[in-house]
N, CA and C atoms of all chains as a GROMACS GRO file, in nm:
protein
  555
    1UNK      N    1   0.082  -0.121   0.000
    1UNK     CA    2   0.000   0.000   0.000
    1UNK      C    3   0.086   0.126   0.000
    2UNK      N    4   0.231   0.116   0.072
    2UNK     CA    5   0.280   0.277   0.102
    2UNK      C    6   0.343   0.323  -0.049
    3UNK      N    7   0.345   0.195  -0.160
    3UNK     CA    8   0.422   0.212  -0.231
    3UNK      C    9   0.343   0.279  -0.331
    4UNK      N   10   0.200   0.211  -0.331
    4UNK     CA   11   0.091   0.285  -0.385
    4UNK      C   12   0.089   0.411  -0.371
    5UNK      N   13   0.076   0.433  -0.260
    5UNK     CA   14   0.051   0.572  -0.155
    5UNK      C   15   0.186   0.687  -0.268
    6UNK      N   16   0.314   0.637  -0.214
    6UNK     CA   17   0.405   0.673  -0.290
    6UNK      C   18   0.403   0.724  -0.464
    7UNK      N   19   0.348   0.613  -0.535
    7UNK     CA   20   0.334   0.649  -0.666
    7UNK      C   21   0.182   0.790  -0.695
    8UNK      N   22   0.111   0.749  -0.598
    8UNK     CA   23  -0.007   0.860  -0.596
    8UNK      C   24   0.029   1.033  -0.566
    9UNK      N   25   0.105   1.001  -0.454
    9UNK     CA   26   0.175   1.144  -0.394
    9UNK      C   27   0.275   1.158  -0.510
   10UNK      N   28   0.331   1.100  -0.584
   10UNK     CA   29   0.410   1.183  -0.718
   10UNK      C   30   0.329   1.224  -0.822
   11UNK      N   31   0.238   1.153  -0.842
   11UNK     CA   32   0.116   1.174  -0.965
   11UNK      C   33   0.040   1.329  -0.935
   12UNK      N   34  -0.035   1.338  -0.792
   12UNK     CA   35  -0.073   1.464  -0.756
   12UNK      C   36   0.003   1.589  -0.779
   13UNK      N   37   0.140   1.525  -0.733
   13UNK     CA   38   0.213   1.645  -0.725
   13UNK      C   39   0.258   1.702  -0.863
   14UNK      N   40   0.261   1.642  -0.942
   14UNK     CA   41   0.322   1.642  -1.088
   14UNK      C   42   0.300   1.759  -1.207
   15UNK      N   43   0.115   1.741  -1.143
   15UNK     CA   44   0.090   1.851  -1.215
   15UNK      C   45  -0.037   1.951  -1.123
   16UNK      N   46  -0.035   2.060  -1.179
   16UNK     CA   47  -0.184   2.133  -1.086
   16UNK      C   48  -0.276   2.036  -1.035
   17UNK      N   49  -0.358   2.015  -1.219
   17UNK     CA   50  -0.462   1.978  -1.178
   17UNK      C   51  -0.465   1.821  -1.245
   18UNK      N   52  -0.513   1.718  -1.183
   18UNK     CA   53  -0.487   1.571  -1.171
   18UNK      C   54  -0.624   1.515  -1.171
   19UNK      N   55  -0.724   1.455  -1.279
   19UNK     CA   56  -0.821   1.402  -1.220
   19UNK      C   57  -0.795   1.245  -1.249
   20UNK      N   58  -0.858   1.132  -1.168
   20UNK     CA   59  -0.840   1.050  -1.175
   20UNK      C   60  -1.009   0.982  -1.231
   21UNK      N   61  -1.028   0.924  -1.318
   21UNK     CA   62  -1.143   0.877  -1.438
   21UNK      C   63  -1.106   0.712  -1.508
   22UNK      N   64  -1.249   0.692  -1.511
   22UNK     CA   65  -1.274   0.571  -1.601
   22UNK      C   66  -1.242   0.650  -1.793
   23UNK      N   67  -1.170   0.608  -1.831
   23UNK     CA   68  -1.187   0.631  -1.988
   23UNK      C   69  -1.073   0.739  -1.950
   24UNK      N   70  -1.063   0.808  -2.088
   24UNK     CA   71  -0.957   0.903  -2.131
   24UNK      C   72  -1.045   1.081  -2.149
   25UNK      N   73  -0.979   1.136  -2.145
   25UNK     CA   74  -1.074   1.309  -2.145
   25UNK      C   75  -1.090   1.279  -2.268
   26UNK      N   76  -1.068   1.205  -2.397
   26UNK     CA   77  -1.137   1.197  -2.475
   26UNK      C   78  -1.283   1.124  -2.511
   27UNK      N   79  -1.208   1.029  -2.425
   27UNK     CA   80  -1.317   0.871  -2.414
   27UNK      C   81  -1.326   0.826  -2.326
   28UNK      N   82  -1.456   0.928  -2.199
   28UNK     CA   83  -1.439   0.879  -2.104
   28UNK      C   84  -1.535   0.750  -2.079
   29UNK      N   85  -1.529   0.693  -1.993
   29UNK     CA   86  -1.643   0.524  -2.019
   29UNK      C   87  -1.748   0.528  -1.873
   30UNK      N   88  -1.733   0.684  -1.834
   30UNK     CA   89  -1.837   0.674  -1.741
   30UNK      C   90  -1.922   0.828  -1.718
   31UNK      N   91  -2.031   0.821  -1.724
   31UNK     CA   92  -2.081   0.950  -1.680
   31UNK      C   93  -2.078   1.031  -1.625
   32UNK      N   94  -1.998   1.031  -1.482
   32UNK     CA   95  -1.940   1.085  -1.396
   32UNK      C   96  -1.823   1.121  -1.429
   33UNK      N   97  -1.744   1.053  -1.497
   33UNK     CA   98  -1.618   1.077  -1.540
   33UNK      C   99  -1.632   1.174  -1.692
   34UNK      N  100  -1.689   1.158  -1.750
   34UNK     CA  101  -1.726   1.281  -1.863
   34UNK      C  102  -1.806   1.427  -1.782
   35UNK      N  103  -1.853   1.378  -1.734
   35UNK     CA  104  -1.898   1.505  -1.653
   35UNK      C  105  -1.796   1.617  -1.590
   36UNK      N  106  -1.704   1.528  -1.547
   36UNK     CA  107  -1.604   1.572  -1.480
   36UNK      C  108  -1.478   1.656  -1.581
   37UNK      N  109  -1.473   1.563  -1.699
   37UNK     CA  110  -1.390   1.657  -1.802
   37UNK      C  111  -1.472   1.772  -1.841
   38UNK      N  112  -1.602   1.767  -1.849
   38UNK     CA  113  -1.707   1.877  -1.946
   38UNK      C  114  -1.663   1.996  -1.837
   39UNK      N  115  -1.685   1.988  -1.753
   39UNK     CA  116  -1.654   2.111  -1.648
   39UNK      C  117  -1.481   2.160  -1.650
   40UNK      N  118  -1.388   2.067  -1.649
   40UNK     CA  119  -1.234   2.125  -1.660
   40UNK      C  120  -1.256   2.153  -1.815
   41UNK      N  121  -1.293   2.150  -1.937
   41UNK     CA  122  -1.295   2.230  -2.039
   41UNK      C  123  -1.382   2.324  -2.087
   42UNK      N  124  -1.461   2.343  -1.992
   42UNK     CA  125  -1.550   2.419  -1.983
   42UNK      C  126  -1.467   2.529  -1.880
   43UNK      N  127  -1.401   2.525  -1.786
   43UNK     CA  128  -1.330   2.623  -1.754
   43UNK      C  129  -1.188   2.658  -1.796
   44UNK      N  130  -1.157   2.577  -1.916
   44UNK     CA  131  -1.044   2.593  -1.990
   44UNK      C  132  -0.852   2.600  -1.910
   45UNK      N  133  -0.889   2.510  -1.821
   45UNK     CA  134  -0.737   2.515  -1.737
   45UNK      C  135  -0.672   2.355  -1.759
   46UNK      N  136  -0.551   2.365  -1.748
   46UNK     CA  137  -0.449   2.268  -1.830
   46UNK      C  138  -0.469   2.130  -1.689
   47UNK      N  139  -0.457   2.034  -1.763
   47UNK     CA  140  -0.524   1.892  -1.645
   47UNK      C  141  -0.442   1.814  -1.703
   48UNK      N  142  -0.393   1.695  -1.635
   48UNK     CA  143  -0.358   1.575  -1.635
   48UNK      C  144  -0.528   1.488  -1.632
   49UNK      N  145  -0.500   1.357  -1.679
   49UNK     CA  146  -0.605   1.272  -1.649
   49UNK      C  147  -0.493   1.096  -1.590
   50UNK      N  148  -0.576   1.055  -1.543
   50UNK     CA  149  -0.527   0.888  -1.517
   50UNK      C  150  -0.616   0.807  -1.515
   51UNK      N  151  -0.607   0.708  -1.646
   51UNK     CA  152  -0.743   0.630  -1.628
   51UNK      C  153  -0.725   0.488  -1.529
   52UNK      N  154  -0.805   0.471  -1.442
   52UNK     CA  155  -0.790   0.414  -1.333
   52UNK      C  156  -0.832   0.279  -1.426
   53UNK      N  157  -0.908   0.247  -1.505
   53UNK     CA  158  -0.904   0.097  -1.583
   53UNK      C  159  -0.796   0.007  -1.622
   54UNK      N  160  -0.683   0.110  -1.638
   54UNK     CA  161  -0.571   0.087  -1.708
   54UNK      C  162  -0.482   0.018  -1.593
   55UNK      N  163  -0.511   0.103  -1.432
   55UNK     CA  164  -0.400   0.041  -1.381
   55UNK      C  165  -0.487   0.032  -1.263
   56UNK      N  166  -0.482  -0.140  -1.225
   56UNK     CA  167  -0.577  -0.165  -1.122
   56UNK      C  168  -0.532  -0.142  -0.975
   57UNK      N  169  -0.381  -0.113  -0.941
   57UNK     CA  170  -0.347  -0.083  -0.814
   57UNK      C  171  -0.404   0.058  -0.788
   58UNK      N  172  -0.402   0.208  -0.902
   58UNK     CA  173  -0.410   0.283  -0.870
   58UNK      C  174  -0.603   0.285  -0.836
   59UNK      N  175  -0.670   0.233  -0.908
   59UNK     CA  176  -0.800   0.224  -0.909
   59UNK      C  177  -0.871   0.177  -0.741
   60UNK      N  178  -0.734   0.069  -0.717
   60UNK     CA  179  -0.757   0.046  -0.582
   60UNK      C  180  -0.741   0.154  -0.452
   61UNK      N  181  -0.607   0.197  -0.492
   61UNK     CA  182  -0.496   0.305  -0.391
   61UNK      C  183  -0.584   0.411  -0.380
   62UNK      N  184  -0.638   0.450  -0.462
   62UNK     CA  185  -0.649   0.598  -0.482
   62UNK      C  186  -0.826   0.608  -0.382
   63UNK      N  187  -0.889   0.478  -0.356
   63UNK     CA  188  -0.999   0.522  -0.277
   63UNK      C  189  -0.918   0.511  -0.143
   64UNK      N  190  -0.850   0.491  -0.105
   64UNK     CA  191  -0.796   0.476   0.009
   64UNK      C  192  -0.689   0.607   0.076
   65UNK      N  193  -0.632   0.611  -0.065
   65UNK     CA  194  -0.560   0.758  -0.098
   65UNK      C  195  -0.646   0.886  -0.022
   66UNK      N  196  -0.767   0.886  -0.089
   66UNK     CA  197  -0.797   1.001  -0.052
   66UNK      C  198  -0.939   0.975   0.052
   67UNK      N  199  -0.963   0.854   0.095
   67UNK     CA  200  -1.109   0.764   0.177
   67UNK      C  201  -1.195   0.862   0.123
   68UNK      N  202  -1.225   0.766  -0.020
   68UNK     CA  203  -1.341   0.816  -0.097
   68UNK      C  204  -1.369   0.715  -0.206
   69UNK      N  205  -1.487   0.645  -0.185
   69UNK     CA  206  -1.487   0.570  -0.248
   69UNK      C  207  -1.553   0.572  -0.409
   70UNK      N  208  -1.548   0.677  -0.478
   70UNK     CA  209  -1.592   0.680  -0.589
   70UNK      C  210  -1.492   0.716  -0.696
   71UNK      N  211  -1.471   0.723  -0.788
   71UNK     CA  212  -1.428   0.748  -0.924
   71UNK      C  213  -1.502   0.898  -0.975
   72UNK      N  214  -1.463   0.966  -1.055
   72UNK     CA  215  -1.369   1.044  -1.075
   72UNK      C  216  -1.306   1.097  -0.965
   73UNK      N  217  -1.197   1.119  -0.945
   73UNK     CA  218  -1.145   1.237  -0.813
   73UNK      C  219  -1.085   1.335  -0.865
   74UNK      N  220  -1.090   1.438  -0.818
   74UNK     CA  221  -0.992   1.544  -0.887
   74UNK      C  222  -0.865   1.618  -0.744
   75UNK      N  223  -0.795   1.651  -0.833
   75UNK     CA  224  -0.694   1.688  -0.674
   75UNK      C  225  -0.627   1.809  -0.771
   76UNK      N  226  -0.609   1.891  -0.707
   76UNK     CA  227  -0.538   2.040  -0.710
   76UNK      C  228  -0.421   2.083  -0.655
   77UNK      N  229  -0.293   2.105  -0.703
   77UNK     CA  230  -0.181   2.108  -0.600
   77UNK      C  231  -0.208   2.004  -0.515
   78UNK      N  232  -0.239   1.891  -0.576
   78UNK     CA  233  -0.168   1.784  -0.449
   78UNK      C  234  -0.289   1.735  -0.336
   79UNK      N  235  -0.371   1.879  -0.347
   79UNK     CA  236  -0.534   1.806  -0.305
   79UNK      C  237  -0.635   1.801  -0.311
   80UNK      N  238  -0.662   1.697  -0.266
   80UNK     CA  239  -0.822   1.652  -0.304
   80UNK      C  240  -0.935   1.722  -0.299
   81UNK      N  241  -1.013   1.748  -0.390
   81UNK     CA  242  -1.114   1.822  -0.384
   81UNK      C  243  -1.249   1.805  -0.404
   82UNK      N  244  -1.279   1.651  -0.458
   82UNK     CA  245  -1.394   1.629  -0.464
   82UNK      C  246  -1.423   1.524  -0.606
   83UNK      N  247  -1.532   1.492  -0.598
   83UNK     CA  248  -1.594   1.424  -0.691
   83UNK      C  249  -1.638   1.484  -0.806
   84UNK      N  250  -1.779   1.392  -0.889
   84UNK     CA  251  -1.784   1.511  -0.986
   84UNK      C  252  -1.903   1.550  -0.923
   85UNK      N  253  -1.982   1.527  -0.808
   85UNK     CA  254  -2.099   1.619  -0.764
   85UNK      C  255  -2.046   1.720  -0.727
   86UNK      N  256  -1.960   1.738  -0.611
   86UNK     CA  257  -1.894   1.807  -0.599
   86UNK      C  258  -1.826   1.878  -0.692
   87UNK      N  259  -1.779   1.859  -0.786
   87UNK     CA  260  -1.736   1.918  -0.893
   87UNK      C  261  -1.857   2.070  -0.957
   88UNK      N  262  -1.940   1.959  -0.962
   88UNK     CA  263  -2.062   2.058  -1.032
   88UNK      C  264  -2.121   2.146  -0.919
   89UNK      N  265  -2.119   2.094  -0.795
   89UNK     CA  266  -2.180   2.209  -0.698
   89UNK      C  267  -2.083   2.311  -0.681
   90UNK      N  268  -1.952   2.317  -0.690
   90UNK     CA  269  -1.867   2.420  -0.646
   90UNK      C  270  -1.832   2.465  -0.825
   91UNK      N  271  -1.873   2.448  -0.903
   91UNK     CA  272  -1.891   2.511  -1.035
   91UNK      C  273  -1.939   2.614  -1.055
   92UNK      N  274  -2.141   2.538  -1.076
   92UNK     CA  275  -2.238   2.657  -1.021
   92UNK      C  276  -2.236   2.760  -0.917
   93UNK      N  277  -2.171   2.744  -0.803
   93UNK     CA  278  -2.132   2.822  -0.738
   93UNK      C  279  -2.060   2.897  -0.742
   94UNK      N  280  -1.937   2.916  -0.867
   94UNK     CA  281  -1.857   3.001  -0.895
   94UNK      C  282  -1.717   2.946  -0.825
   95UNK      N  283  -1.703   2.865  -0.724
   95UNK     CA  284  -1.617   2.812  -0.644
   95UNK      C  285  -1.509   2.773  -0.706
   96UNK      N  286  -1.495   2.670  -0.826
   96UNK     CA  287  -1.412   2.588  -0.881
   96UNK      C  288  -1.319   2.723  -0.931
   97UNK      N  289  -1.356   2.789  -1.032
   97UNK     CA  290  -1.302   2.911  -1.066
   97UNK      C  291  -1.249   2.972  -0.969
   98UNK      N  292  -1.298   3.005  -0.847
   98UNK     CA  293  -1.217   3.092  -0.752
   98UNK      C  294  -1.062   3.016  -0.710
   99UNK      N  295  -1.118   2.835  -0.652
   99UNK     CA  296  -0.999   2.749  -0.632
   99UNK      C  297  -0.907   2.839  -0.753
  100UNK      N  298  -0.916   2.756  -0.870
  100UNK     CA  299  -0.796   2.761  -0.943
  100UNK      C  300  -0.778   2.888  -0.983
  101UNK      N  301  -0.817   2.991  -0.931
  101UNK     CA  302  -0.722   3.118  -0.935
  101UNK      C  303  -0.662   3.132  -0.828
  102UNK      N  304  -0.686   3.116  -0.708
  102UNK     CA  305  -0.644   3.133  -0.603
  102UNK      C  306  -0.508   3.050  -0.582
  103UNK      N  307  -0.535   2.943  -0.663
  103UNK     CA  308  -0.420   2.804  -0.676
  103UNK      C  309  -0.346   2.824  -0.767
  104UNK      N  310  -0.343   2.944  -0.888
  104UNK     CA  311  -0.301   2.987  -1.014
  104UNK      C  312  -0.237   2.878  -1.056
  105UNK      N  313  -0.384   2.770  -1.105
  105UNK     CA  314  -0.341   2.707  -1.204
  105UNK      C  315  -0.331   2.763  -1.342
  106UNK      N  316  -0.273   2.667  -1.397
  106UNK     CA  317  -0.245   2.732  -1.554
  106UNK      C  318  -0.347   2.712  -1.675
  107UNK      N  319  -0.359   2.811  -1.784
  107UNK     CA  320  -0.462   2.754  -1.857
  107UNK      C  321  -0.418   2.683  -1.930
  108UNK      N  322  -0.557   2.591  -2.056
  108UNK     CA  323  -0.480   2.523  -2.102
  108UNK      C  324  -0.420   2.535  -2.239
  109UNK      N  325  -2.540  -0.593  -0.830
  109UNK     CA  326  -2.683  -0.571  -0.772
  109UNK      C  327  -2.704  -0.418  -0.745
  110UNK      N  328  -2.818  -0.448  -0.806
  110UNK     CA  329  -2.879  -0.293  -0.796
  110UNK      C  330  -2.947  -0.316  -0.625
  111UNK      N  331  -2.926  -0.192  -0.614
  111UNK     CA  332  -3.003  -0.121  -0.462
  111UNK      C  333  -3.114  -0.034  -0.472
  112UNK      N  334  -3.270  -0.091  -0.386
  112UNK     CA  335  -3.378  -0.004  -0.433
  112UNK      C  336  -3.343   0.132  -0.370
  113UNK      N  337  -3.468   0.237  -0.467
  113UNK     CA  338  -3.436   0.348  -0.387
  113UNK      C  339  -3.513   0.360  -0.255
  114UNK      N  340  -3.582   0.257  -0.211
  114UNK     CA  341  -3.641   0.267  -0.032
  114UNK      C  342  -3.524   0.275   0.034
  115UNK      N  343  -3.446   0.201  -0.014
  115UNK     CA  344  -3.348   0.105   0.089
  115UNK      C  345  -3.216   0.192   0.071
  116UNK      N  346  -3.195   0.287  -0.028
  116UNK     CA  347  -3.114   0.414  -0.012
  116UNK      C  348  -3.118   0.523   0.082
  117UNK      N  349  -3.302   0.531   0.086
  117UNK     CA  350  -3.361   0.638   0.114
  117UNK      C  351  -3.326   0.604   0.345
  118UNK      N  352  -3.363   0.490   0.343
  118UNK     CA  353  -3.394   0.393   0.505
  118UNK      C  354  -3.242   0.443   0.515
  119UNK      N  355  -3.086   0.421   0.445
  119UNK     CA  356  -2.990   0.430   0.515
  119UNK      C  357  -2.945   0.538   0.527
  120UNK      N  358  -3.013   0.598   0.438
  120UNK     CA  359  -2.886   0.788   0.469
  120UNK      C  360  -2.987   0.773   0.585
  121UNK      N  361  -3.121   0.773   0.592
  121UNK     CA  362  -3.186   0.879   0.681
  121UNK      C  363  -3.152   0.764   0.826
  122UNK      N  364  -3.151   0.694   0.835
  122UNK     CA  365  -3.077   0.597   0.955
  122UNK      C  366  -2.949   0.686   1.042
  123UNK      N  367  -2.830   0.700   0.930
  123UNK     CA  368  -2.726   0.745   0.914
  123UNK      C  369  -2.743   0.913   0.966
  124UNK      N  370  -2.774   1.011   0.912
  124UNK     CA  371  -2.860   1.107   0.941
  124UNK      C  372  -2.978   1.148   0.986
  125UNK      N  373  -3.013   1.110   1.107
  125UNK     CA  374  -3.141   1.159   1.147
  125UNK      C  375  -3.252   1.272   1.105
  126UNK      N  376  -3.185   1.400   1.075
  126UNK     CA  377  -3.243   1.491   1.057
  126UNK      C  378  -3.270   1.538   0.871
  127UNK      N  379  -3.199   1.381   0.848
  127UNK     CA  380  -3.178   1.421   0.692
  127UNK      C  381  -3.363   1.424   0.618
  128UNK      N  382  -3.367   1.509   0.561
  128UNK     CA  383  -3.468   1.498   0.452
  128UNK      C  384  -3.416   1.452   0.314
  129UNK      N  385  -3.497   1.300   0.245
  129UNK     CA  386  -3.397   1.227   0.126
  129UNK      C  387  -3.491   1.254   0.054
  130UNK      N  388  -3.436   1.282  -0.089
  130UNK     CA  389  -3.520   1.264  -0.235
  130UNK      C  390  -3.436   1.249  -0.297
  131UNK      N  391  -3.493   1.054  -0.382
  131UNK     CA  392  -3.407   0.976  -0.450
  131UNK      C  393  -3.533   1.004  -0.589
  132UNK      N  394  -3.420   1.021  -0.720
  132UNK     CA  395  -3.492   1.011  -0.830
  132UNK      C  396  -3.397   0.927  -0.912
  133UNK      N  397  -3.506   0.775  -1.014
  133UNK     CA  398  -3.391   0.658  -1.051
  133UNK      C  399  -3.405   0.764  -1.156
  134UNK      N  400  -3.318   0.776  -1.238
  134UNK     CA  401  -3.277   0.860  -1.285
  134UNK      C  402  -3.262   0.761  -1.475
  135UNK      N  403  -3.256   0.667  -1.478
  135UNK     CA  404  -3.287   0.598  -1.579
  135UNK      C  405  -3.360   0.487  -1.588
  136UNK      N  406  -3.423   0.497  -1.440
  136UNK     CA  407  -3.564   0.416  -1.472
  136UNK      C  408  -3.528   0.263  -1.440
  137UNK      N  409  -3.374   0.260  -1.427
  137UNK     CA  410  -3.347   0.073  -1.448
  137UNK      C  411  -3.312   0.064  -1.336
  138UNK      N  412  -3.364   0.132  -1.182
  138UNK     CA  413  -3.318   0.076  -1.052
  138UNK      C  414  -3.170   0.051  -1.043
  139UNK      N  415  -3.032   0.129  -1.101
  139UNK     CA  416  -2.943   0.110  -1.091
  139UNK      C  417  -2.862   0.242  -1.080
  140UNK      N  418  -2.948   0.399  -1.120
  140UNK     CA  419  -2.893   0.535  -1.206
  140UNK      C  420  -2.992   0.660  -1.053
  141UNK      N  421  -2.915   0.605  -0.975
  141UNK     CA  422  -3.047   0.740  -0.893
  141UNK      C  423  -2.926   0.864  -0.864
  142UNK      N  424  -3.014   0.977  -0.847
  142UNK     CA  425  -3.013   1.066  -0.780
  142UNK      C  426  -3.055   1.074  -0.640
  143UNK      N  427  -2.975   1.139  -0.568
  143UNK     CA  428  -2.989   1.176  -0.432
  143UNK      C  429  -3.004   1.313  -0.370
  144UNK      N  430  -3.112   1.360  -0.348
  144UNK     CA  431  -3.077   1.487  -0.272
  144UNK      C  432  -3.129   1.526  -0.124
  145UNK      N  433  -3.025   1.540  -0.055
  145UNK     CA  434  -2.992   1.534   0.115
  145UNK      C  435  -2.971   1.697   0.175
  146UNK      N  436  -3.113   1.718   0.266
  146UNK     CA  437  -3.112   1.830   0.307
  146UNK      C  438  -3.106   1.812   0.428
  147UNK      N  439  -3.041   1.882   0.570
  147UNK     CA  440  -3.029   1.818   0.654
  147UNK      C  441  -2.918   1.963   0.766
  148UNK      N  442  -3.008   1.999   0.843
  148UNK     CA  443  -2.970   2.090   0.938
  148UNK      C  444  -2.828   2.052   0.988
  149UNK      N  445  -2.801   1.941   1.042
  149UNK     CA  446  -2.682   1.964   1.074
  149UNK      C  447  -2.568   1.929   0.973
  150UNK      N  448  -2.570   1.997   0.839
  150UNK     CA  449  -2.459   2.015   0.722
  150UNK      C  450  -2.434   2.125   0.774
  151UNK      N  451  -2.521   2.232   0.839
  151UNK     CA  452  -2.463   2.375   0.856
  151UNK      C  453  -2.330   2.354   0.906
  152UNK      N  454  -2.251   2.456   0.801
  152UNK     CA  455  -2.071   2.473   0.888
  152UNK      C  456  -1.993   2.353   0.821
  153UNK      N  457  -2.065   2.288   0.734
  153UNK     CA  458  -1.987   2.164   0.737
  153UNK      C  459  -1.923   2.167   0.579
  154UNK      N  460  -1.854   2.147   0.508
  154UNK     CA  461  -1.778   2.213   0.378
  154UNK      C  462  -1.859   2.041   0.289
  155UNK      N  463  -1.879   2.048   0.160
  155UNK     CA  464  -1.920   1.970   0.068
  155UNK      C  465  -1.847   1.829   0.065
  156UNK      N  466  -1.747   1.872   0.102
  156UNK     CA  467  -1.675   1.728   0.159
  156UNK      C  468  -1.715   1.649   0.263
  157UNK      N  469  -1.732   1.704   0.390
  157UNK     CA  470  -1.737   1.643   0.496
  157UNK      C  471  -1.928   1.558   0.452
  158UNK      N  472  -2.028   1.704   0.411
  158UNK     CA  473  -2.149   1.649   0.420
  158UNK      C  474  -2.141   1.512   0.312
  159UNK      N  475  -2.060   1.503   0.212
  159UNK     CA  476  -2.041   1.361   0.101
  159UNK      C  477  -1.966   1.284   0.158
  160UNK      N  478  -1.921   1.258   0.240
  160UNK     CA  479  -1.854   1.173   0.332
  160UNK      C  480  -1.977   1.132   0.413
  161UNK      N  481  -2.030   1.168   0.501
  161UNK     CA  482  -2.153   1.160   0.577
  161UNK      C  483  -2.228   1.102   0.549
  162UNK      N  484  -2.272   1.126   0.371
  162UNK     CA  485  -2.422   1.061   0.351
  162UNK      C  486  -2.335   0.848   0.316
  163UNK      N  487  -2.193   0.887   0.264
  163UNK     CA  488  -2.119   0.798   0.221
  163UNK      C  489  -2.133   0.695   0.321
  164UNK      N  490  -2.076   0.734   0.454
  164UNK     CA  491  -2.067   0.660   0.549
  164UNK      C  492  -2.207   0.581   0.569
  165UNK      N  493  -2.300   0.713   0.538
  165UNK     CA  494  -2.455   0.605   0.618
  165UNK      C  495  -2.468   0.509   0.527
  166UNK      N  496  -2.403   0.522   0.391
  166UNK     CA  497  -2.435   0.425   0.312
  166UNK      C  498  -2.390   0.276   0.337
  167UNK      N  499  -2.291   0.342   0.417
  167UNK     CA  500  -2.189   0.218   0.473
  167UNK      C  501  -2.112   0.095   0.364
  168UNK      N  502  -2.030   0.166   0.260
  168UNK     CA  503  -1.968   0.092   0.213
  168UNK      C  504  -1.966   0.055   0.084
  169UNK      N  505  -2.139   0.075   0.044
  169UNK     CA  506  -2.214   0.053  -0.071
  169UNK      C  507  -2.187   0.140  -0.165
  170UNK      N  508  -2.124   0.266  -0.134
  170UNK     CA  509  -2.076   0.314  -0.236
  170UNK      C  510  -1.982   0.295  -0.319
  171UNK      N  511  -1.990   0.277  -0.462
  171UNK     CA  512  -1.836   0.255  -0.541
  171UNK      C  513  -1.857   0.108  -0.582
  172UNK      N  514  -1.956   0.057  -0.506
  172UNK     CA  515  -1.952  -0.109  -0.459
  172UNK      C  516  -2.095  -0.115  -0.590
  173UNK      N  517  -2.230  -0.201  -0.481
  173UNK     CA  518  -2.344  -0.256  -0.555
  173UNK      C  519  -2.429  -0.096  -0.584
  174UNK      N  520  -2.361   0.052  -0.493
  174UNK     CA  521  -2.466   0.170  -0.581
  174UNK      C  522  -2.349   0.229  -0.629
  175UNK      N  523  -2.335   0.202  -0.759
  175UNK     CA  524  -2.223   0.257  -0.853
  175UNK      C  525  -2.249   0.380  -0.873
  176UNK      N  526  -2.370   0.419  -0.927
  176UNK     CA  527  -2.451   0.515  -0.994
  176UNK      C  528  -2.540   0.604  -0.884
  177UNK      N  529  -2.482   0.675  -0.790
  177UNK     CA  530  -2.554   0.754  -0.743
  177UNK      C  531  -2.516   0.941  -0.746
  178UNK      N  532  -2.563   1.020  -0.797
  178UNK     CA  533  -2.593   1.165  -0.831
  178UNK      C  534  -2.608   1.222  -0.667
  179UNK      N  535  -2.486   1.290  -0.626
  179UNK     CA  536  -2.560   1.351  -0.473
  179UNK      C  537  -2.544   1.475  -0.473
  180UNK      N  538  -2.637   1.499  -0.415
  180UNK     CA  539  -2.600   1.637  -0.386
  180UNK      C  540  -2.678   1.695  -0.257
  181UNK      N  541  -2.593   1.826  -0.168
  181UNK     CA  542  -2.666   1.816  -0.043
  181UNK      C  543  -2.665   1.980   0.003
  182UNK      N  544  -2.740   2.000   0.118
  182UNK     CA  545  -2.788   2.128   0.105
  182UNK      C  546  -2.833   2.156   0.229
  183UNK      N  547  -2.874   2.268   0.334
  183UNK     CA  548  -2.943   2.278   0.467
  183UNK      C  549  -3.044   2.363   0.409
  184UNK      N  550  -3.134   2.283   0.487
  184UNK     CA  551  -3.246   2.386   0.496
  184UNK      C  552  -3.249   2.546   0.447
  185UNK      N  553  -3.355   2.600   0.367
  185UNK     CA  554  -3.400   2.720   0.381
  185UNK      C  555  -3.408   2.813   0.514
   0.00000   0.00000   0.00000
């Protein structure tokens, strides 16, 4: 697990913004997980993706990573910020936008 | 296995006492619901903690046999 833990804490850190998804930001294979890209290109800021299908330790690690047991996650500088409900409630709210200025992420 | 929406509805509000639940299946096939959880004591509490909360009452089931659940949560007017 710490090694997991390990490969996760380099992935976060790597880039701003990090979401973790079923499918690719092109092709994502879950609703939640497209949802979740429609909103980061809809606010036009530069993202990493990791499709958790591809690699079954991280698919595992990463609910444990952050004790959350759902798919998509997104993490910002390194943290966690939510799902894609979450995603969409701090959207509409203007929130997500405030994060990543406040976090001056980059566009994309 | 799909999970009815009674038996969604019985554990948040188990889990949360004060919660008010409205589950909508959301594609009709008992597998795609929506959740929405209003519930006085979210006050103060950041979107995280209250999705953790309803998570927990779910106890486990999330990610698991309710793949497909839409939440979203809110306090009272």
């Amino acid at each position: 697990m710490s090694e997991v833990k390990a490969r996760i804490d380099e992935i976060v850190n790597a880039d701003d913004v990090v979401l973790f998804m079923k499918g690719s930001a092109l092709f994502p294979q879950c609703g939640f997980s497209s949802r979740a890209i429609a909103i980061l290109d809809h606010l036009g800021v530069a993202y990493e993706t990791v499709d958790v299908l591809q690699d079954a330790e991280i698919r595992q690690g990463i609910k444990a990573y952050s004790d959350w047991p759902t798919i998509p996650q997104l993490y910002v500088k390194g943290e966690f910020v939510g799902g894609s409900d979450i995603m969409m409630e701090m959207y509409e709210a203007g929130e997500l936008q405030q994060l990543f200025e406040e976090k001056r992420v980059r566009a994309a | 296995m799909a999970m009815a929406a009674a038996e969604i509805e019985s554990l948040i509000r188990t889990g949360i006492p004060d919660a008010v639940v409205e589950i909508s299946d959301l594609a009709g096939d008992g597998d795609h619901y929506a959740a929405r959880v209003v519930a006085e004591s979210f006050r103060g509490q950041s979107r995280l903690e209250r999705q953790r909360r309803v998570y927990d009452a779910l106890g486990g089931r999330m990610g698991g046999e309710l793949h497909a659940l839409q939440l979203s949560t809110a306090v009272p007017d």
